[in-house]
C-alpha positions in Angstrom: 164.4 110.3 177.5 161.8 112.8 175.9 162.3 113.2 172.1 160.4 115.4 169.7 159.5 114.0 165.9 159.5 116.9 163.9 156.6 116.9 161.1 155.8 118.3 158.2 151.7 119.8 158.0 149.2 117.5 158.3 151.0 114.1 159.0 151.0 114.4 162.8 148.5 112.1 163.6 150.8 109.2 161.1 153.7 110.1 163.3 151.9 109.8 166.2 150.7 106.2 165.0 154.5 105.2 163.7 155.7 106.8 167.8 153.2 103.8 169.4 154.4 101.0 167.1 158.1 101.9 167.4 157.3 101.2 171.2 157.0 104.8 172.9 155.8 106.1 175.8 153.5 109.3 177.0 152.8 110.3 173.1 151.2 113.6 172.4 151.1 115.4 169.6 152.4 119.0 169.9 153.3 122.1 167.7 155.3 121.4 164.6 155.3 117.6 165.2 155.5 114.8 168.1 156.8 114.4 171.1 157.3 111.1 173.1 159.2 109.1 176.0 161.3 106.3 174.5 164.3 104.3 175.5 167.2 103.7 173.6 165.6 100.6 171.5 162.1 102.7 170.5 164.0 105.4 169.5 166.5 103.4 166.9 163.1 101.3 166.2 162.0 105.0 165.5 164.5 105.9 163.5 164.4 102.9 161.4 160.8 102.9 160.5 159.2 106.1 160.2 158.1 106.8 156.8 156.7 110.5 157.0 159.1 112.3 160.4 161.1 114.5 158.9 164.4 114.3 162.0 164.5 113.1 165.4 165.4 115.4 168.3 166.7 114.4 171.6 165.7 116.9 174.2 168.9 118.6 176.8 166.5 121.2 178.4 164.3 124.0 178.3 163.4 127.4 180.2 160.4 129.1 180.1 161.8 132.4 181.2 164.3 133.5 178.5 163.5 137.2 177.8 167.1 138.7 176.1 169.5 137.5 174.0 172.2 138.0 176.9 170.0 135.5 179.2 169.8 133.3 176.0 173.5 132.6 176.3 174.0 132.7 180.0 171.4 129.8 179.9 173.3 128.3 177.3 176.7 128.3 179.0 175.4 126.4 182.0 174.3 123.5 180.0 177.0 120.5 180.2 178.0 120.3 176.2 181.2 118.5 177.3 178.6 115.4 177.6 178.4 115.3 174.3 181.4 116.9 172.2 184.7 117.5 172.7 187.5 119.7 171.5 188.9 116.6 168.6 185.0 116.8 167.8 183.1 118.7 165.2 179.8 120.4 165.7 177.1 122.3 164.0 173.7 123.8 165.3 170.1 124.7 163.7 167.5 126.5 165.0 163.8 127.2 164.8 162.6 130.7 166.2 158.8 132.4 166.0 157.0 134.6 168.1 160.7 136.1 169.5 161.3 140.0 170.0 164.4 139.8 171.0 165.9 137.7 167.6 165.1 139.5 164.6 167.5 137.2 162.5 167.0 133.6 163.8 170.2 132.8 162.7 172.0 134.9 165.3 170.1 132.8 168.3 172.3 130.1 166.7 175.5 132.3 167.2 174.9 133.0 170.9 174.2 129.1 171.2 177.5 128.2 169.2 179.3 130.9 171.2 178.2 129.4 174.7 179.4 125.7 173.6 182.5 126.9 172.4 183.0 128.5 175.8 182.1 125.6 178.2 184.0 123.1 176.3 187.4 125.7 176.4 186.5 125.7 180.3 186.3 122.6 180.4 189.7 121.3 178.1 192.0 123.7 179.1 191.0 126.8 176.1 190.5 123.8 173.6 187.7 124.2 171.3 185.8 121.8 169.0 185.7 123.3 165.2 182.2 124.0 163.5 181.5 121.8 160.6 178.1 123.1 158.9 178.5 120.4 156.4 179.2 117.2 157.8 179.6 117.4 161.5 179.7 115.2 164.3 177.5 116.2 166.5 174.2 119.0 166.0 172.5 120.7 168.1 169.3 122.5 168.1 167.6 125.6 169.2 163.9 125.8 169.2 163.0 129.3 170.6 158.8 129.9 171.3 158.3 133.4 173.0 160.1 132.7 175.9 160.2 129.3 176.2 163.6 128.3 174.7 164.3 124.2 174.0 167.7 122.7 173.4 168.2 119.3 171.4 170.5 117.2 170.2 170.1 115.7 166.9 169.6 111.9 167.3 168.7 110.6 164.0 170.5 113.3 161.8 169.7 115.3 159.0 166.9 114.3 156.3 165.4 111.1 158.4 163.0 111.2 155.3 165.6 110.8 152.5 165.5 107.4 151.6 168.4 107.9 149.4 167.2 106.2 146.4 167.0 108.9 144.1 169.5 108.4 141.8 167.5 110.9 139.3 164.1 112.8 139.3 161.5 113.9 137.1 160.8 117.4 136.6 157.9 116.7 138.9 158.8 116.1 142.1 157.1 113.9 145.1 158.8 113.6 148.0 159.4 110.1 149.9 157.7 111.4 152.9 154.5 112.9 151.3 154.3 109.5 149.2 154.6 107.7 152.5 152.0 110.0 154.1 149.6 109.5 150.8 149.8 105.8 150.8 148.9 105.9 154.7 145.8 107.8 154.3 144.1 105.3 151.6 142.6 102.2 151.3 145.5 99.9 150.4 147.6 100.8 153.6 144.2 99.8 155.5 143.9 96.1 153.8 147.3 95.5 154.0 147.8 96.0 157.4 144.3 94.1 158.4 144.9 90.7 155.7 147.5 88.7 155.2 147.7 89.3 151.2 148.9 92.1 149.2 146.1 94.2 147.5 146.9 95.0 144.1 148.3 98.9 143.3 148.6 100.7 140.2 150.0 104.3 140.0 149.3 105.1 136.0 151.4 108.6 136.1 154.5 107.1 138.2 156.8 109.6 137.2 159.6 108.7 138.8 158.0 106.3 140.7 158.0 107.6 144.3 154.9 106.2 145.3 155.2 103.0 143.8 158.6 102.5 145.7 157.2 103.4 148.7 154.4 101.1 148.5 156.7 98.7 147.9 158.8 99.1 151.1 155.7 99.0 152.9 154.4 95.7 151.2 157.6 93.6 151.8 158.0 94.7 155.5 161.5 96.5 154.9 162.5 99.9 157.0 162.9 102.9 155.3 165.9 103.4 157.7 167.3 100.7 155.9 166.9 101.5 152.3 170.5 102.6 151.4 173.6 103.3 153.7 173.4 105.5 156.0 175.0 107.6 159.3 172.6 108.3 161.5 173.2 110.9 164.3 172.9 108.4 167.1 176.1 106.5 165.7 177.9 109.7 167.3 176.8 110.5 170.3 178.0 109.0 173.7 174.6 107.4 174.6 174.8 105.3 171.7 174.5 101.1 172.7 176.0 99.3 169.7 174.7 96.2 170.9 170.5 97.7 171.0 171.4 98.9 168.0 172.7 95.5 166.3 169.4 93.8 168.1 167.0 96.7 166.1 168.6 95.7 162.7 168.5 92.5 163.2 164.3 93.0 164.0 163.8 95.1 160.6 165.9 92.7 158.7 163.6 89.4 159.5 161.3 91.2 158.9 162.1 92.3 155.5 163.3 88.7 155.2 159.6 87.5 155.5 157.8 90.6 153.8 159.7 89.9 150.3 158.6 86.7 150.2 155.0 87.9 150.1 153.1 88.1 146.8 153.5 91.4 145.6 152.2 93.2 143.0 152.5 96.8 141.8 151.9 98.7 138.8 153.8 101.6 137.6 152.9 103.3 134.1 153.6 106.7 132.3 153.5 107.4 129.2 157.1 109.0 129.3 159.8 106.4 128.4 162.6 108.6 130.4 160.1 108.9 133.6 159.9 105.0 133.3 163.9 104.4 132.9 164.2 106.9 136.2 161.6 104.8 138.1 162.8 101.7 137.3 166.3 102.8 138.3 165.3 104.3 141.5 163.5 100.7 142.4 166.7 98.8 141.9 168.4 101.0 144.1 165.8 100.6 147.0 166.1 96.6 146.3 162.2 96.7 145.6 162.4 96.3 141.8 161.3 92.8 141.6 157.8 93.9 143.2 156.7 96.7 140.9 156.2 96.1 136.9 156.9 99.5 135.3 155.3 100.1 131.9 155.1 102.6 129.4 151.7 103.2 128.8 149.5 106.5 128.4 146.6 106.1 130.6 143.8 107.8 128.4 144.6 105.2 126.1 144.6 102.0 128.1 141.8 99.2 126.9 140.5 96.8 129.2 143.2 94.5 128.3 146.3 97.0 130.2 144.3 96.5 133.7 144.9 93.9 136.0 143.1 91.4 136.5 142.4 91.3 140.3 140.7 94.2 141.2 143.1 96.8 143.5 143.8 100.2 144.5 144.6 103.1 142.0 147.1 105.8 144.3 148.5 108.3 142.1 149.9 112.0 141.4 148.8 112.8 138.3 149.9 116.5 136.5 148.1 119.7 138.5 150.6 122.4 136.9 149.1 124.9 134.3 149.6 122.4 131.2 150.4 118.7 130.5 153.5 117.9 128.4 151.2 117.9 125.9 150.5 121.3 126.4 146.7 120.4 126.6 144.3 122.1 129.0 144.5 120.0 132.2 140.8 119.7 132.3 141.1 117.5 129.4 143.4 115.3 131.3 141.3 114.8 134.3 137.9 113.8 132.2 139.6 111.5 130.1 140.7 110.3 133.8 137.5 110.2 135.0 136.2 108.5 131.8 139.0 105.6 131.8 137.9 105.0 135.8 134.1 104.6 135.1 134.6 102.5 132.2 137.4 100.3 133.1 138.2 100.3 136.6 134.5 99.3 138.2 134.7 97.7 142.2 138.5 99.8 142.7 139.6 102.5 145.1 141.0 105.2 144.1 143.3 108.0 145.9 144.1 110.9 143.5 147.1 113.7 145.0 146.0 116.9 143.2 146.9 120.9 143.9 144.2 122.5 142.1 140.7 121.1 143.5 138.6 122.4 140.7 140.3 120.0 139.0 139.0 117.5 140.5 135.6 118.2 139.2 136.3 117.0 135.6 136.6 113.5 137.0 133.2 113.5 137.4 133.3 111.3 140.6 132.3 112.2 144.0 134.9 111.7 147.0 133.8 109.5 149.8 136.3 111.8 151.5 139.2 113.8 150.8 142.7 114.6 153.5 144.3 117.6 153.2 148.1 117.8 152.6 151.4 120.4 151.7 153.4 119.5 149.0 156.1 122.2 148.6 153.9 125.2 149.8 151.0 124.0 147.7 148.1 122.8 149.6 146.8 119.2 148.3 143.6 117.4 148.0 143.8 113.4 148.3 140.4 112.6 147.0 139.2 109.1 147.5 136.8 107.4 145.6 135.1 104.2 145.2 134.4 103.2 141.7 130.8 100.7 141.3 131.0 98.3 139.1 128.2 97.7 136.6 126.0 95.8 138.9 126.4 98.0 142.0 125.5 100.8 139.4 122.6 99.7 138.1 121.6 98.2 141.6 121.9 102.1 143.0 119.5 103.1 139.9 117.3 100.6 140.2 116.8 101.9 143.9 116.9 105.5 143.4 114.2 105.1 140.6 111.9 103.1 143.6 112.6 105.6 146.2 111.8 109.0 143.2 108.8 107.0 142.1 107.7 106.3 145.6 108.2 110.3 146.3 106.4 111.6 143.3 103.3 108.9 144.1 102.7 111.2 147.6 100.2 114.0 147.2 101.5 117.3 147.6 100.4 119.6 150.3 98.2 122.3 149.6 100.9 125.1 149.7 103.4 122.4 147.4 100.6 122.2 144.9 99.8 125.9 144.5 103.4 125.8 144.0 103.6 123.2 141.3 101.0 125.0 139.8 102.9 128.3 139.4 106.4 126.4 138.0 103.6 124.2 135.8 102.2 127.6 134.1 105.7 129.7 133.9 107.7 126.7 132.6 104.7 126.3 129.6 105.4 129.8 128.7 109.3 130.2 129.4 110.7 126.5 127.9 109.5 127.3 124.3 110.4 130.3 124.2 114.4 129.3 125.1 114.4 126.2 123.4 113.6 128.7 120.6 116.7 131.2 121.1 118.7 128.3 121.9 119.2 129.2 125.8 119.9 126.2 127.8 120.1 128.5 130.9 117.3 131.0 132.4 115.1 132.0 134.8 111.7 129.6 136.1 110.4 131.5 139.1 111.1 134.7 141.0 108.8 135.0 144.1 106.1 134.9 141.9 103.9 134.1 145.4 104.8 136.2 148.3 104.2 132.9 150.7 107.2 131.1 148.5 110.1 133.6 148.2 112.8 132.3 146.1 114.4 132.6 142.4 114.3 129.4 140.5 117.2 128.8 137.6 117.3 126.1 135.6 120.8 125.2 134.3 120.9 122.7 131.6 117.9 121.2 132.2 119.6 119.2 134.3 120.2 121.4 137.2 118.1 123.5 139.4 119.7 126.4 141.5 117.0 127.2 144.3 118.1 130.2 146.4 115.5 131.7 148.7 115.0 134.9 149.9 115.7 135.1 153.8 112.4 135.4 155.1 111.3 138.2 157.1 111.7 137.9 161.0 108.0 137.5 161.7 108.1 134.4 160.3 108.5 131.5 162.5 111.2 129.0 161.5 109.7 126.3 161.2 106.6 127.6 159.1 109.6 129.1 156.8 111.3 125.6 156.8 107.8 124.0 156.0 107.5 126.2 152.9 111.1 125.5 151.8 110.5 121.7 151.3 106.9 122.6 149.5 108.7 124.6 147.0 111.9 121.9 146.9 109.0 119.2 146.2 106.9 121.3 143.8 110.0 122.6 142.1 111.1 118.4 141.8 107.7 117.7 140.5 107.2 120.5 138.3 110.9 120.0 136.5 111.3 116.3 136.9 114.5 116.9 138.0 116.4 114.8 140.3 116.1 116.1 143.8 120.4 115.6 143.7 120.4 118.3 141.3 118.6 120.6 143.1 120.7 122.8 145.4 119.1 124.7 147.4 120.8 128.4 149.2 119.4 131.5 151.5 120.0 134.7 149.8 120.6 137.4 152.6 122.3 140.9 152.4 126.3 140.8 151.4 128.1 143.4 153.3 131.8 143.8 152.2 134.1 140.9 151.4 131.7 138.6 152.5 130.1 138.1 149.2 133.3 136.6 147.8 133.1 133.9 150.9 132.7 130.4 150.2 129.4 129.3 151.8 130.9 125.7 151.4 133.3 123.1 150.6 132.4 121.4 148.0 134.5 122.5 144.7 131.8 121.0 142.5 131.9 122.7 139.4 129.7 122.5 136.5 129.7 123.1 132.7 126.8 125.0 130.9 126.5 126.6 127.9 126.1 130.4 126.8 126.0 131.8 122.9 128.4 129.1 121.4 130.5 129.6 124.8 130.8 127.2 128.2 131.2 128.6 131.9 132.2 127.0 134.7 129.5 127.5 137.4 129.4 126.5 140.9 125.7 125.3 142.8 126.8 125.6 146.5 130.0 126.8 147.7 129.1 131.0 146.5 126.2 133.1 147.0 126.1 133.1 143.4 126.4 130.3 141.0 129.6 132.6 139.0 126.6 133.2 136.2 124.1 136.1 135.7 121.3 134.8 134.1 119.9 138.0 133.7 123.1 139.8 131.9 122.3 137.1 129.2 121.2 139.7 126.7 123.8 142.3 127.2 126.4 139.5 127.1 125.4 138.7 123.4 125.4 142.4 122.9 129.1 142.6 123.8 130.0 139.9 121.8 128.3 141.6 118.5 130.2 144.9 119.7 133.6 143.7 120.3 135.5 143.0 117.2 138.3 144.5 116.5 137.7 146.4 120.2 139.8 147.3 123.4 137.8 145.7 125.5 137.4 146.8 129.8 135.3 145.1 132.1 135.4 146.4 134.9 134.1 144.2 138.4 134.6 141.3 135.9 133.7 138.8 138.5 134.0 135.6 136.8 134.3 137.1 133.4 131.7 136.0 131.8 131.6 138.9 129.6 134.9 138.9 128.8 134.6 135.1 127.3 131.5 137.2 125.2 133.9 139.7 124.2 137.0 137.1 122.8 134.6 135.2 121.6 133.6 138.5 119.7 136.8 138.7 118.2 137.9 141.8 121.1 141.7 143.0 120.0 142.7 142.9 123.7 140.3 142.0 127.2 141.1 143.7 130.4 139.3 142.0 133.5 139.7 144.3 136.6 138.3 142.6 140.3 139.2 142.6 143.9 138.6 139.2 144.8 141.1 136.7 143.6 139.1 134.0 144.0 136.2 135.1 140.9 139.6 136.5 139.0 141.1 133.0 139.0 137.6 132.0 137.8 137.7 134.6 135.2 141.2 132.9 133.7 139.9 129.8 133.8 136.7 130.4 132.2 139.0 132.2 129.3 141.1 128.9 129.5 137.9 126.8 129.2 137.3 128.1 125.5 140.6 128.4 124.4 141.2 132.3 124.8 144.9 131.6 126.6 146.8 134.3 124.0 149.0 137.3 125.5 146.1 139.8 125.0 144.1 139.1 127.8 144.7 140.7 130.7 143.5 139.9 134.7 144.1 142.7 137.7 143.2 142.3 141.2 142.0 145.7 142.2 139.6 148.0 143.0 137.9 148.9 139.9 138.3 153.1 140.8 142.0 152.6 141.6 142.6 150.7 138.0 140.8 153.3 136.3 142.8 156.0 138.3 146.3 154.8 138.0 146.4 153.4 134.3 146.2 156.0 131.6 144.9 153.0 128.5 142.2 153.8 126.2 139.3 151.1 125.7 137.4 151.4 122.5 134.3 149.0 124.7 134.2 149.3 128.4 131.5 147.0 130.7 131.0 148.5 133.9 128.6 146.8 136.6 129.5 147.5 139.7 127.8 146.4 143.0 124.6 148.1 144.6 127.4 148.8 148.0 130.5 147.3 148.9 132.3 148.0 152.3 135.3 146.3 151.9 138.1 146.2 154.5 141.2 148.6 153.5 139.3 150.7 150.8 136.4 153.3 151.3 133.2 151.8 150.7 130.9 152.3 147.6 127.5 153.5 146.9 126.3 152.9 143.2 123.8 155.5 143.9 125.9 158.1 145.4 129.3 157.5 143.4 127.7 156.7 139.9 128.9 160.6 138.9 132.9 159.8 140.2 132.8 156.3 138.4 131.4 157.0 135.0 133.6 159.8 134.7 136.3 158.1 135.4 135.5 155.5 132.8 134.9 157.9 130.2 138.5 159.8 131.1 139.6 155.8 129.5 137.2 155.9 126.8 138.0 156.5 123.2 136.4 159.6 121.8 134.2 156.7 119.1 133.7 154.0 121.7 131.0 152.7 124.2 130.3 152.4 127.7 128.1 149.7 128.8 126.8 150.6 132.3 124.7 148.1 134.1 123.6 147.6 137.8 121.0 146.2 139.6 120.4 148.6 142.2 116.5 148.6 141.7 116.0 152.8 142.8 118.8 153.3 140.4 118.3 156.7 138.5 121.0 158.2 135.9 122.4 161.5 137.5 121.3 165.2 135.1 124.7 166.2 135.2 125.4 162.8 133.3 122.7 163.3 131.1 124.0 166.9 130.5 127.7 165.8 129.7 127.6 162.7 127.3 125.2 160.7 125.4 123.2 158.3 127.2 121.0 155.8 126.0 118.8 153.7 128.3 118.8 150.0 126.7 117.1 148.2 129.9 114.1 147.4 127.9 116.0 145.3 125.6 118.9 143.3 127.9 116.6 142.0 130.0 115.4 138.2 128.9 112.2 136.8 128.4 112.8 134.5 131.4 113.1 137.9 133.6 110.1 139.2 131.8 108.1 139.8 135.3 110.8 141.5 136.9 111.2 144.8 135.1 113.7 146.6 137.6 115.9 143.2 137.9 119.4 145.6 136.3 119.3 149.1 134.3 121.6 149.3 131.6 123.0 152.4 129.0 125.2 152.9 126.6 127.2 156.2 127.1 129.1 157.8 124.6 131.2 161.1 124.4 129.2 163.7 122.8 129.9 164.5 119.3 132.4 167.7 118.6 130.5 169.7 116.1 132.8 172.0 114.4 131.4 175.1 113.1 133.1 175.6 109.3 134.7 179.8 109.4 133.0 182.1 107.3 135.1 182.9 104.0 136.6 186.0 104.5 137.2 188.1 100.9 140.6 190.1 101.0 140.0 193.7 99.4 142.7 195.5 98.8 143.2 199.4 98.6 144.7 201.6 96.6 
């Protein structure tokens, strides 16, 4: 018999793995889940003991040739359905359809299907007909429909194979059984416990209502899911059903849930809400697992070393990736203190951490060995794994990484390195002082200051080094470009004493379109620096660009001086660093306007980041003409800096040179008569058009928003303030009223 496991994203290969253990045949994974060859005993065993399949179909047949609804049911009639329902019988059917012309409405492919039963079973019992039951049925069937490949099942395990049926109540947060299941598989724990003969140790510190600690215990004490709770499977009904396999199946799971629960077991199940806790511990006690698991309330950014066990374990856990905790705190305070707790305290444990929002992830402060992808109602997941050292293994890594830098630095550079160093030596004598003195933590160290070594050189921090080199020209071999690549990498290492871990090193080449909002990586390593009393999140390697202009610094501050009390614009906001200025500024209101969703949900959280969460900031994906077109608001401070050319797909493209006249118009129609327009771009032929210069007051400010650190780069931006030009009204001459006789 062929069946197909059906499977939610990303757990194919588990089902796969829980198909071969159950004891099938011929297994391959296929669209939308697995299919396999079983008998009657592998498919109970099946049934039984899969933790992540979602239902069990038995396939009847399938036609590759099914072009029209009409052929659809004449297809349908032939098949024998007396086999397996009969008129004192209830049925119901389901159906799947994609890629199918001929059914707009899915639901009517299950009509013709229902009507074609109903027909051969009145054929068959003299006009009797069984009654549809969509609730509780006897029998369902399914129709899969693929083009014009059609697919007809029966349902053999019955609806919500993944429904343990433990839940007696649930946390507003929910995690179902199956993705707990399919978490738990991917870690470390599963893989000791299935390769020793003890227990590993597991702690889930945000249990919720514990779903993965229930889970886990299942798993540890050898008892089928299938089992947890009383239920009807689908089989039970059908006329191919052998009570006696059946019986022999159970009695399988049950010894070996007899010898799992006597195993040493020990789980660990904490949050720091007393109600999630009561939920949990109700929920073990109906799955008959709450002897294993010791459920605590405890807030885990509290914890001393005394709260964790003893024998070092596994942490697997779901932690809060929604906009705010209970506690209405920023979740990036959450996930450091997280991070914090795990150095400090939890030193030679794994860790497995479920979380939606990946950026997240980077306040943990802990690089993933790896990570698996997963869904979680629509929301694409991270599991990010980590190992924690422990103080030995720590210092032991330093120790070595010290050797291996000091054995580096001890080489002589190369001649081209040196001339290099030399350059980074003299503009970093000049530049750091100068910083330190204005209190900029962020700037500028090198911008192709020698035609052999192309590249701009930022320090961030002083503890990070963004390296992005120009692409070289094609006359240039590759491997003399590579070659002078690694002499600036080493001089730039030597030069800043920076750890060659925190250098990150990208190609600048021409953006065309969209392309500049790609991600270059995968990384979703974000970093914290600092700015004029504000912080940014910036981003070394997955972007083009970092999410930072260094050299808007100056204009920046300028906004911020400029915007209190303001209706503030800013217009191709990207990651709105200049709106933080202009909150920070005290702005009345902050419009951001940008196509790309992905800088715009970096703008919000930048705004997040220092506190600016209030309901008069506003964020708009669009193209910055179109906003300024179809909104008729009036800015008092508008900050325009649009892009030298952008050909995006679906809107026309954009020349700052040739539409400078259309877009600073435009701006100035949403202008207030007294404010400012701050117009910046980088375009480094960029010349203000005489008609502007004729119609409002422009004044070029270049000289003074560009940074020390950008000192040797004159043309890096241009910049102006524009203003309306003043009305001057022209007072009537006094007219003296003479009056005749």
């Amino acid at each position: 018999m062929i069946f197909f496991a059906i499977s939610a994203l990303y757990m194919n290969d588990i089902i796969e793995a829980e198909a071969t253990k159950a004891g099938c045949t011929d297994v391959r994974i296929v669209s939308g889940g697995v299919e396999f060859q079983a008998d009657l005993a592998a498919a109970y065993r099946f049934c039984l003991w899969s933790r992540t399949s979602t239902r069990l179909l038995l396939g009847l047949f399938e036609d590759d040739d099914i072009q029209t609804a009409d052929e659809l049911y004449a297809a349908s009639v032939q098949i024998p359905w007396e086999n397996w329902v009969n008129p004192e019988m209830t049925f119901s059917i389901t159906e799947s359809v994609k890629n199918c012309p001929y059914l707009k409405n899915s639901h009517f492919g299950a009509i013709r299907l229902k009507d074609a039963v109903v027909d051969r079973i009145r054929e068959k019992f003299e006009d009797n007909r069984p009654m549809v039951d969509k609730e509780d049925s006897d029998v369902v069937f399914h129709l899969h429909v693929d083009g014009d490949k059609v697919c007809w099942y029966v349902d053999f395990s019955g609806k919500g194979l993944h429904k343990r049926g433990y839940r007696a109540e649930q946390t507003d947060a929910v995690l179902s059984e199956f993705l707990a299941a399919s978490v738990l598989y991917r870690t470390e724990w599963r893989r000791t416990l299935e390769n020793t003969e003890t227990v590993p140790v597991l702690l889930d510190p945000f249990c919720g209502a514990g779903t993965l600690a229930i889970e886990a215990a299942l798993w540890a004490s050898g008892q089928a899911p299938g089992l947890v709770t009383a239920r009807r499977f689908g089989f039970l009904n059908l006329p191919i059903h052998d009570p006696d396999i059946w019986d022999d199946v159970v009695d399988e799971a049950l010894a070996s849930a007899e010898l799992g629960c006597k195993r040493d077991i020990q789980i660990h199940a904490w949050d720091c809400d007393p109600r999630a806790i009561a939920i949990a511990r109700e929920n073990a006690q109906l799955a008959h697992v709450e002897q294993f698991i010791d459920f605590q309330v405890k807030d885990f950014t509290q914890i001393t070393v005394e709260d964790v066990p003893k024998t070092i374990g596994y942490v697997v856990t779901d932690p809060p990736y929604g906009m705010r905790t209970a506690s209405n705190q920023p979740l990036e305070v959450l996930y450091r203190a997280m991070g914090k707790q795990f150095n400090e305290l939890f030193g030679g444990w794994n860790i497995a951490i479920l979380c939606g929002q990946q950026e997240l992830l980077s306040y943990v402060d802990m690089k993933p060995d790896r990570t698996n992808t997963v869904n979680n109602g629509g929301i694409p997941c991270q599991i990010a794994h980590y190992y924690v050292f422990t103080t030995e293994e720590r210092q032991a890594m330093i120790e070595r990484a010290i050797q291996r830098k000091a054995e580096r630095l001890a080489q002589p550079l190369s001649d081209g390195a040196q001339m290099a160093y030399n350059r980074l030596k003299k503009n970093l004598e000049k530049i750091q002082p100068l910083m330190k003195k204005q209190g900029v933590t962020c700037y500028r160290i090198y911008d192709a200051d020698m035609p052999e070594y192309s590249a701009a050189i930022d320090m961030y921090e002083n503890k990070y080094i963004s390296l992005q080199e120009y692409a070289p020209p094609e006359t240039i071999e590759v491997e003399d470009a590579l070659k002078r690549l690694k002499e600036l990498i080493d001089a730039t290492e030597r030069a800043t004493l920076i750890d060659r871990d925190m250098i990150f090193v990208k190609q600048r080449t021409q953006q065309k379109g969209d392309s500049q909002y790609e991600k270059l990586g995968k990384d979703d390593k974000f970093y914290l620096v600092n700015e004029n009393g504000a912080r940014y999140m910036v981003n070394f390697s997955d972007y083009l660009d970092t999410g930072l202009f260094l050299d808007h610094r100056p204009i920046r501050a300028e906004i911020a001086q400029m915007a209190e009390g303001k209706r503030f614009l800013n217009l191709f906001c990207y990651t709105g660093s200049a709106t933080v200025q202009a909150a920070k500024g005290g702005a009345l209101s902050t419009v951001s306007v940008d196509t790309s969703s992905t800088y715009l949900d970096w703008a919000v959280k930048n705004m997040e980041l220092n506190g600016y969460t209030e309901m008069n900031h506003f964020f708009y994906r669009s193209d910055s003409l179109q906003f300024l077109f179809d909104t008729y608001d009036r800015f008092d401070l508008i900050f325009c800096d649009p892009p030298t050319y952008s050909n995006s797909k679906g809107r026309d493209s954009f020349d700052v040179d040739r539409d400078q006249v259309r877009l600073i118009k435009a701006c100035m129609m949403h202008l207030d008569p007294k404010g400012t327009l701050i117009f910046s771009c980088n375009y480094r032929k960029f010349k203000m058009d005489e008609r502007l210069l004729e119609e409002f007051d422009i004044e070029n400010i270049t000289e003074r928003t560009i940074g020390d650190d950008f000192a040797r780069d004159q043309k890096i931006h241009y910049c102006f303030l524009i203003r309306h030009r003043a009305v001057v009204k022209i007072a009537a001459p006094k007219m003296k009223l003479v009056l005749k006789k």
